[in-house]
C-alpha positions in Angstrom: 13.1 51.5 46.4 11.5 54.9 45.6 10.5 55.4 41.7 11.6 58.9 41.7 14.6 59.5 39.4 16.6 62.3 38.3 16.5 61.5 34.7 15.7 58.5 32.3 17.1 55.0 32.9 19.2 54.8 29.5 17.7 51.7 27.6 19.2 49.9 24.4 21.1 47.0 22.7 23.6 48.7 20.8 26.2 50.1 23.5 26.3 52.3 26.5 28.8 54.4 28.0 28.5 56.1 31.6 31.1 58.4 33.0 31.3 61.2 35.3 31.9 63.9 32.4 29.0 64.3 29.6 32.2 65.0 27.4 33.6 62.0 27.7 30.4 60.0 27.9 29.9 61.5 23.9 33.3 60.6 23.2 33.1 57.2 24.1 29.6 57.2 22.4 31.2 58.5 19.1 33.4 55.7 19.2 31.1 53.0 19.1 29.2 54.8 16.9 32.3 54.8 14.2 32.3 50.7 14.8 34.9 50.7 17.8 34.3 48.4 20.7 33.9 49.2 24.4 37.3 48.7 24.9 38.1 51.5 22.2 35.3 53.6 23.9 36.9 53.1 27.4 40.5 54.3 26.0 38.8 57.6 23.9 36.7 58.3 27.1 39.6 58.0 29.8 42.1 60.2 27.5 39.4 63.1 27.4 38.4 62.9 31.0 42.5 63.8 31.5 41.5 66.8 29.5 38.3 67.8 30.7 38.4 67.0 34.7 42.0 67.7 35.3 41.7 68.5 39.0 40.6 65.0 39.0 42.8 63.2 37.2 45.2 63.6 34.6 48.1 61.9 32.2 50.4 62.1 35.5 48.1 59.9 37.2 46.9 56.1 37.0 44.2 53.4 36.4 43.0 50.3 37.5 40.8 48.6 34.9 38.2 45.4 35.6 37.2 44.3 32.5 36.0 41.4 30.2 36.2 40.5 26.6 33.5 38.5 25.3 34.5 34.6 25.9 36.8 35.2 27.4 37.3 35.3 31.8 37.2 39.1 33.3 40.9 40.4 34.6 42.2 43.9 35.8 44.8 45.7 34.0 46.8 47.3 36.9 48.0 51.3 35.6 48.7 51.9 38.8 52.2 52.7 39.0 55.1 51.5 41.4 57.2 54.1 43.6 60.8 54.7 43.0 63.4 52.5 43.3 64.8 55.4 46.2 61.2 55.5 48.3 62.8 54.1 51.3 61.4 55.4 54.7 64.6 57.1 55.4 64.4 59.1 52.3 61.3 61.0 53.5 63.9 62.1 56.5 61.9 62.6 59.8 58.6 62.9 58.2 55.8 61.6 60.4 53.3 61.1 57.1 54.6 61.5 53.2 53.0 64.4 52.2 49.6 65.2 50.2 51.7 67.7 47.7 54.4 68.3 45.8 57.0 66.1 43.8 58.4 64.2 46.3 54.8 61.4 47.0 55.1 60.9 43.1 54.8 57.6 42.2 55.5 56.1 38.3 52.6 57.9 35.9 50.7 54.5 35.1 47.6 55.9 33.2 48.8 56.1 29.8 50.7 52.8 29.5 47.3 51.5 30.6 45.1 52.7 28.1 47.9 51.8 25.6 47.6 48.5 26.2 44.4 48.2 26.8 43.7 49.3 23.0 46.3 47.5 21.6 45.5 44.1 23.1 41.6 44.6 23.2 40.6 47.5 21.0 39.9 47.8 17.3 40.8 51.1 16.3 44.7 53.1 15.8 46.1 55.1 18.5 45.2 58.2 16.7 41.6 57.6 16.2 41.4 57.4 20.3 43.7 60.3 21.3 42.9 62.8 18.8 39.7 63.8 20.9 41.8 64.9 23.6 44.0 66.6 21.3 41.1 68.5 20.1 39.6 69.3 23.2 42.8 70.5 24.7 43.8 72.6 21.7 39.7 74.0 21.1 38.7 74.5 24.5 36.4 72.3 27.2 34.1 74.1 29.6 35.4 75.2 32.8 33.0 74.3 35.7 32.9 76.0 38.9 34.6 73.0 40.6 37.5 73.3 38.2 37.6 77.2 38.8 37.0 76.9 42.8 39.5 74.2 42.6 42.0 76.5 40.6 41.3 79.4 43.1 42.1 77.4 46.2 46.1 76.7 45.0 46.0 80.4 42.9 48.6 81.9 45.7 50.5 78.8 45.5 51.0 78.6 41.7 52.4 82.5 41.5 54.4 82.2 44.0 55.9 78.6 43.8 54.7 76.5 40.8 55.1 79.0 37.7 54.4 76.6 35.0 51.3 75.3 36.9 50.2 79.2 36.3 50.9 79.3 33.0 48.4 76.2 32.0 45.8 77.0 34.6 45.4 81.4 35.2 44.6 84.1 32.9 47.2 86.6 32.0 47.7 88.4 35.2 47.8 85.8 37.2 43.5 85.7 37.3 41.4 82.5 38.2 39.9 81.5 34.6 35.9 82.5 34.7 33.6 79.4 35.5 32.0 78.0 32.2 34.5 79.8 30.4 36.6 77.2 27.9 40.0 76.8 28.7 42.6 75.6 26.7 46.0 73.4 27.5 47.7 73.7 24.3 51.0 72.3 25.8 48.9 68.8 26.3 47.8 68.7 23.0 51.0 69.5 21.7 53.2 67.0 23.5 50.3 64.1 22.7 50.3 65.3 18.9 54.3 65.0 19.2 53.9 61.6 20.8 51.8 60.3 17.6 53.8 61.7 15.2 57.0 60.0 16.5 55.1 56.6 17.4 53.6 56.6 13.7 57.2 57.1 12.3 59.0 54.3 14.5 56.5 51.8 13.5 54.0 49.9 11.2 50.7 48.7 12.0 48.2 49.5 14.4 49.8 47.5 17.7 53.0 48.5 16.8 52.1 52.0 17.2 50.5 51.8 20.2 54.1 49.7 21.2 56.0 52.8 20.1 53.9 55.3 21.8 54.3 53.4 25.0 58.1 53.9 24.5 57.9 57.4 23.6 56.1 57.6 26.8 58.5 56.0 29.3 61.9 56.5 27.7 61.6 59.2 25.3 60.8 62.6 24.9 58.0 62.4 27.5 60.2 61.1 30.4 63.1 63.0 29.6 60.7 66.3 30.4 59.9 65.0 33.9 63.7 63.9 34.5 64.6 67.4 33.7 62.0 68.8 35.4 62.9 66.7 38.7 66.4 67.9 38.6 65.3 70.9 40.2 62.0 70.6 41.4 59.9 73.4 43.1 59.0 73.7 47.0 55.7 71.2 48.1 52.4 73.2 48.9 53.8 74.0 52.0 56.3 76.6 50.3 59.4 74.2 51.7 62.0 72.8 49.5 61.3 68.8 48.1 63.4 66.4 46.7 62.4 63.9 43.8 62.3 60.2 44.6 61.5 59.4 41.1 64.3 58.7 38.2 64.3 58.2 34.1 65.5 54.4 35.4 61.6 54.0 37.1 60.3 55.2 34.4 62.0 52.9 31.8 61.8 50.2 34.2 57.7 49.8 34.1 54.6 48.9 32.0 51.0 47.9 32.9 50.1 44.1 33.7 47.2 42.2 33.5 46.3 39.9 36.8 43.2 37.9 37.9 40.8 39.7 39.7 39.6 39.4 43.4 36.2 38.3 43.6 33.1 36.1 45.5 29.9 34.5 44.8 27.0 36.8 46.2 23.7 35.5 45.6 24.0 34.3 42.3 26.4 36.8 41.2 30.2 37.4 40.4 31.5 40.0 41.9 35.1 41.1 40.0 37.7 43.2 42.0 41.5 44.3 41.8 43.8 42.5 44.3 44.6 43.9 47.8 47.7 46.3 46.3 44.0 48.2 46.0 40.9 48.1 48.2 38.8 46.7 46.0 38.2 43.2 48.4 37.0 45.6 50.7 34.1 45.7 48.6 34.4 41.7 48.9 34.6 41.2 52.6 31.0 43.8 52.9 29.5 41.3 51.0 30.5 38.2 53.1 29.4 40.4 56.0 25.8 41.3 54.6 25.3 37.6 54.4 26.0 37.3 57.5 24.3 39.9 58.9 21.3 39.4 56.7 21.4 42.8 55.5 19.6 41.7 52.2 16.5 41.1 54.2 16.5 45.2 55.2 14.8 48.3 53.7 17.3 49.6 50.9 16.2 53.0 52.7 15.7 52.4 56.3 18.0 53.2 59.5 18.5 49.5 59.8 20.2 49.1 56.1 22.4 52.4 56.9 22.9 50.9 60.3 24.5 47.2 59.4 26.0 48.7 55.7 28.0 51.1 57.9 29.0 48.9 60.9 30.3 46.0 58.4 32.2 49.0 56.5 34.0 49.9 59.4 35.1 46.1 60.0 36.3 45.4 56.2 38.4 48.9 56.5 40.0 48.0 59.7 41.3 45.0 57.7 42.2 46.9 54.9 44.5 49.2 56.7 45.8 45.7 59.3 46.5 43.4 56.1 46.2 45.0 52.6 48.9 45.8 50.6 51.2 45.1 47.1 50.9 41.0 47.6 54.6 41.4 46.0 55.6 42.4 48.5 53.0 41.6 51.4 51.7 38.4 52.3 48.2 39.1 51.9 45.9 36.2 53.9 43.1 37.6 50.9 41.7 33.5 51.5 41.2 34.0 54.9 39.6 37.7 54.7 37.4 36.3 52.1 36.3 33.2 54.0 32.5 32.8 55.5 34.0 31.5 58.8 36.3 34.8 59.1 33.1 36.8 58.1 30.7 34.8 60.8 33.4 35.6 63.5 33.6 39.4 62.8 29.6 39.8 62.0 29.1 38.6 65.7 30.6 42.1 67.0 28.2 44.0 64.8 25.3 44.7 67.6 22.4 47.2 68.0 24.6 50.1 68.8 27.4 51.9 66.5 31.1 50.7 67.4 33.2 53.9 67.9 36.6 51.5 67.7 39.1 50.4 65.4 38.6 46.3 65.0 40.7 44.7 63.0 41.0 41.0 63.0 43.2 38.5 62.5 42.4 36.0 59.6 44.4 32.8 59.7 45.8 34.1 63.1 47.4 37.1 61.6 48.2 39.5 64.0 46.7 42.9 62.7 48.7 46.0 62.1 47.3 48.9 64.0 49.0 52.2 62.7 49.4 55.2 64.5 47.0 57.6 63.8 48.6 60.6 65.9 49.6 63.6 64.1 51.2 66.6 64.6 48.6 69.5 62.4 50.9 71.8 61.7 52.7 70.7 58.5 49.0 69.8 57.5 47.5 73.6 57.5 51.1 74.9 56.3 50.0 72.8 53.3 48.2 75.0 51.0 47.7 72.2 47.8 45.6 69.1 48.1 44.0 67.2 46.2 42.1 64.8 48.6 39.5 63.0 46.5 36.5 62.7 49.0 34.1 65.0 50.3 34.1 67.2 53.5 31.0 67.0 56.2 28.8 69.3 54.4 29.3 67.3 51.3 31.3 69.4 49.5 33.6 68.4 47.3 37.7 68.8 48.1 38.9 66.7 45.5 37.9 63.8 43.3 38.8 60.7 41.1 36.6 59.7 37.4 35.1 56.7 36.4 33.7 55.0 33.4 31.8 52.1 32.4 31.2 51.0 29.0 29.5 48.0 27.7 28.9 46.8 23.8 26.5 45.1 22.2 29.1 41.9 22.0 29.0 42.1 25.6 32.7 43.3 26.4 32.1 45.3 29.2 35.2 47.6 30.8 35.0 49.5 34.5 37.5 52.0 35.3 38.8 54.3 37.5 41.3 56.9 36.3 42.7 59.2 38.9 45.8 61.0 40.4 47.9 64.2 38.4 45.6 66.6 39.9 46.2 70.2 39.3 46.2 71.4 42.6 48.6 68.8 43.6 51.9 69.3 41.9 53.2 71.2 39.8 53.0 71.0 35.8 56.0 69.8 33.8 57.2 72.2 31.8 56.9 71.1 28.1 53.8 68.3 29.2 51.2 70.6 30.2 50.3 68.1 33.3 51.5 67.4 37.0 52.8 64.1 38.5 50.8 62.2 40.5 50.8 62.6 44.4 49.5 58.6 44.8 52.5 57.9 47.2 51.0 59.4 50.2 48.8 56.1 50.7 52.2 54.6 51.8 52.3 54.1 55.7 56.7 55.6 57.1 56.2 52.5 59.4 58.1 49.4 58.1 55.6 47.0 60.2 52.8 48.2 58.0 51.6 46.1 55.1 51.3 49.4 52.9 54.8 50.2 54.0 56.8 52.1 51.6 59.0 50.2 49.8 61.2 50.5 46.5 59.1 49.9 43.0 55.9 48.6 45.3 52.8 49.8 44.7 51.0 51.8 47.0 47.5 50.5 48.8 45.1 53.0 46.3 41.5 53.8 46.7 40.6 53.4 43.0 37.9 50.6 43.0 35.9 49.8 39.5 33.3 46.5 40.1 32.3 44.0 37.2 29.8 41.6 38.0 29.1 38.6 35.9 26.6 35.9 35.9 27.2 32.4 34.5 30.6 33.6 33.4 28.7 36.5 31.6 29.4 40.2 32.1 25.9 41.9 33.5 27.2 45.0 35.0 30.2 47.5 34.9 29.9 50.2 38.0 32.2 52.3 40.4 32.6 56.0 42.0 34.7 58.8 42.8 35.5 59.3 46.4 39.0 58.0 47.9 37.7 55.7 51.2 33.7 56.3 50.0 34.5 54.1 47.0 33.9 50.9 48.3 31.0 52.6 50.4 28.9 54.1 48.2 29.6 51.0 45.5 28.8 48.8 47.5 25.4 50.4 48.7 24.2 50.8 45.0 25.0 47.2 44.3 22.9 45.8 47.3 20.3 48.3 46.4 20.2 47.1 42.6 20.2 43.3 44.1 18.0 43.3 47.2 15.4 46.5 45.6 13.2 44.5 43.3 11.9 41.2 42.5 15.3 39.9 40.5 18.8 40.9 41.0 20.0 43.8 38.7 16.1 44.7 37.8 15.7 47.7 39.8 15.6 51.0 37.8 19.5 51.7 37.8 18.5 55.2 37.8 16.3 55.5 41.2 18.9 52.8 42.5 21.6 55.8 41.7 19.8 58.8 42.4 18.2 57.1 46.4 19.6 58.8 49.5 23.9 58.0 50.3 25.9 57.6 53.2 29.7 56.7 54.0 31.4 56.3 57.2 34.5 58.2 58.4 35.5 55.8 61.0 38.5 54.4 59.5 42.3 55.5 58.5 42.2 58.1 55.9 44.4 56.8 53.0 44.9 60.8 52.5 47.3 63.1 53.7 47.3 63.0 57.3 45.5 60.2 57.5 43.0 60.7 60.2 40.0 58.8 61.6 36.7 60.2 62.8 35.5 57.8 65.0 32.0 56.9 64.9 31.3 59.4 62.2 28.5 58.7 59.6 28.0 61.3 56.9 24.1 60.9 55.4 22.3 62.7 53.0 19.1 64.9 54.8 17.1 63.1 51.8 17.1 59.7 54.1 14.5 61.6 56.5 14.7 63.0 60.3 13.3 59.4 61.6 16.4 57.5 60.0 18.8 60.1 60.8 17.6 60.1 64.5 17.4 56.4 64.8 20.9 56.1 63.5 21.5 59.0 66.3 20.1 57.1 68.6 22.0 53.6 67.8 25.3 56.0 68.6 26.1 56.9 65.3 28.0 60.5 65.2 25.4 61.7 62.1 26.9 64.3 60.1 23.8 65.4 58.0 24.6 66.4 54.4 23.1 68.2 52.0 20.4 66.2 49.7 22.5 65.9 46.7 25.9 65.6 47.7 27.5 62.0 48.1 28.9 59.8 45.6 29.0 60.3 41.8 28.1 56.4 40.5 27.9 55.7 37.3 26.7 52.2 36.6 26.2 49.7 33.7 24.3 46.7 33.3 23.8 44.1 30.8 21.0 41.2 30.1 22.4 38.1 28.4 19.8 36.9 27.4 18.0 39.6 25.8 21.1 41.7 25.1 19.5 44.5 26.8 21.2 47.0 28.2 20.7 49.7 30.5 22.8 52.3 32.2 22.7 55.6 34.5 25.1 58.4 35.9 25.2 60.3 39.7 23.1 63.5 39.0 25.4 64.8 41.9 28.4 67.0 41.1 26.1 68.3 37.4 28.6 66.6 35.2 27.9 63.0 35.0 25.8 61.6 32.2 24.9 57.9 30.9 24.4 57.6 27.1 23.3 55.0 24.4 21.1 53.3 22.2 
């Protein structure tokens, strides 16, 4: 591994916090600083990252959380919520794809229930303490980045002529685009979470009470009868054509967040920790049963032949992901079988010297794979002026996004998560809320032979993919990305970098491990509105050299070169045991992202 980095590995023992907002990074900091615990960090951090990057996220979105308490065994908190009890595959009429925008892909708002419960059960500190710097920033004003502003001027047309209250929150008077580093306000936010704690604090005594009573408020109060209201009569999709609502006060009511054992596997002397396939996070799994079969440990972190057997294994695990992963309540999921060394030793054998340009999914156990049909009509799709898509585009620019956050104490609770979904650009603001629904229900497949099959109050297959690691039943490292289907991509290539880059596992400098050239492939379904494929497509960075780049050329990869600074925003914690060091590091990609600590 090179020894350039961007900035400072973050060294300490008494906490660390890395997120893909400096804002919330301080937030979280500020937290632990006050005596809170990670899991208080985590909550204070993801609230303000629903302030400050709302074209990534928002309240109207959701979460997955990996975490771990110290003594006790690591589990996800699933905020990712369900889709109405009326998401049939006849209610989307004779849709081809549910569609990117609009009200009608909304799926239950999980994110807050999430944090809620994650504080209550975990944390340390009131409700209050955690939300009020969200409150502040959305009543005072957070900088407005030119991703937020070019984000805002991409839907402008859309929001003054079809999505009023979406103008109100995010144009000047006059209908302008805000100025770039400007602060913007969303005073409607702050007031409906101040309302929120005021009622909460008045229906109840003591701290977990409250937090029961907010979650209420949240799903059968004041807060969901604004979004029944608003659904009543929804505005037109981002294509300007009417939409019904799927979702009702009943789905609403009828959910809260759960706690589940994770997905993981042994990888040379590590724990890898994972949500369950109703995400992609075993995706993440089955690349690691691959690279021990292929050997890829044994490669140059930063050579043609890493990039080469990374990528070709990543199009195998998401060929299975779209064949066999979906809501296990709902899917038999043969997770056993995808996980298993034999399965992984049959499908390494069709990785060779040159770049497959097909679709292979297997057939664990025998399961016959599901192969969905990835023809499309593109009209609808360039009728549809919203988005939201939470990748990057060939250049490396980025379309949309997701957050992350890792924290870790110096008790060793360590918390990974992933908040996404409610982006601006996507739907349109509830009046009264000052935030959009979610748009999370495109990742459903219309065809009932799928495994991600639309279904009533199932969960669709999501991208959002945070990774804990443990060793000896310890936590040593809290990590994940933005980027839709590059999740599990670029996560995974920091994580072999970080164990096969030094002498030890985990000792590499997490910064130059962060900051080292990226890839992805685009040779697998989209979970995104349309859902396309590029077959054979690899995206690199130019920073991995014109040798690489024409090797991988001349192995048959279809090399879209990127600009040097352009894929993946990583943050990463990790944590020694034994010393109780603890180090940490942020993506200098995207000029947001920042590690802190002491």
């Amino acid at each position: 591994m090179s020894g350039f980095t961007t900035r400072p590995e973050v060294r300490g023992t008494f906490g660390m916090v890395a997120s893909t907002h400096w804002i919330a990074s301080a937030v979280g900091m500020s937290v632990l600083e006050r005596g809170g615990n990670a899991f208080d960090a985590a909550v204070a951090a993801g609230f303000t990252l629903q302030v400050v990057e709302p074209h990534l996220n928002g309240p109207g979105g959701e979460v997955p959380i990996v975490f771990q308490a110290a003594g006790e065994r690591p589990a996800v908190l699933c905020g990712q919520g369900p889709s109405p009890a009326a998401a049939t595959p006849e209610a989307f009429g004779d849709a081809e794809r549910i569609p990117g925008s609009g009200v009608l892909p909304a799926c239950v708002p999980g994110a807050f229930d999430a944090w809620a419960l994650l504080a209550r059960d975990h944390g340390t500190l009131p409700l209050r303490d955690l939300l009020w710097p969200a409150i502040g920033y959305a009543r005072s004003g957070y900088p407005l980045l030119p991703q937020i502003t070019d984000k805002i001027a991409g839907v402008r047309d859309i929001f003054l002529e079809h999505w009023p209250t979406s103008a109100r929150v995010w144009l000047d008077r006059g209908g302008a685009v805000p100025s770039p580093r400007g602060l913007h306000r969303n005073p409607v936010l702050a007031d409906a979470y101040e309302r929120l704690l005021t009622e909460a604090e008045a229906a109840a005594r003591g701290r977990e009470g409250v937090y029961d009573a907010a979650r209420r408020v949240w799903r059968e109060g004041f807060v969901a009868q604004a979004i029944v209201d608003f659904l009543a009569d929804p505005p037109p999709g981002g294509t300007g054509e009417p939409q019904r609502a799927l979702l009702t006060g009943d789905d609403l009511a009828c959910w809260s967040a759960t706690y589940e054992e994770t997905a993981s596997l042994e990888y040379n002397g590590l724990t890898v920790h994972k949500t369950g396939p109703w995400g992609q996070g075993p995706v993440f799994l089955q690349q690691l049963r691959l690279a021990e079969a292929l050997g890829t440990g044994d490669a140059d972190p930063l050579s043609a032949d890493f990039v080469h057997l990374v990528t070709e294994a990543a199009k195998l695990g998401f060929a299975d992901r779209e064949a066999h992963y979906g809501d296990p309540r709902f899917t038999d999921v043969p997770l056993d079988a995808l996980l298993s060394p034999g399965y992984a030793a049959e499908r390494a054998a069709l990785v060779g010297a040159e770049a497959s340009l097909e679709l292979r999914p297997g057939s664990p156990g025998g399961r016959a794979p599901y192969l969905p049909d990835l023809s499309f009509e593109a009209a609808a799709t360039a009728a549809d002026r919203a988005g939201g898509e939470p990748t990057v585009d060939r250049s490396g620019v980025q379309r949309g996004d997701t957050c992350h956050l890792d924290v870790v104490d110096a008790a060793g609770n360590a918390v990974a998560a992933t908040p996404s979904g409610g982006w601006l650009a996507s739907s349109p603001v509830v009046p009264g809320l000052g935030f959009p629904l979610g748009t999370r229900g495109q990742m459903f497949w219309l065809d009932p032979r799928s495994p991600s099959a639309v279904a009533p109050r199932k969960r669709p297959r999501t991208t959002l993919s945070p990774t804990l690691v443990t060793r000896g039943g310890e936590p040593v490292a809290a990590l994940g990305t933005p980027g839709g289907d590059q999740q599990d991509q670029w996560s995974l290539t920091l994580f072999l970098r970080l164990v096969h880059g030094g002498a030890r596992p985990l000792e590499t400098d997490l910064q130059a491990a962060v900051d080292a050239p990226m890839f992805h492939t685009n040779a697998l379904p989209s979970s995104f509105y349309p859902r396309e494929i590029a077959s054979g497509e690899l995206v690199v960075e130019d920073r991995l050299g014109a040798d690489a780049i024409a090797e991988l050329r001349r192995r048959g990869h279809r090399v879209a070169v990127s600009g040097p600074w352009t894929l993946g925003r990583v943050c990463a914690v990790v944590r020694d045991p034994g010393t109780g060091l603890l180090r940490a590091a942020a993506d200098p990609r995207g000029a947001q992202g920042y590690a802190v600590g002491r």
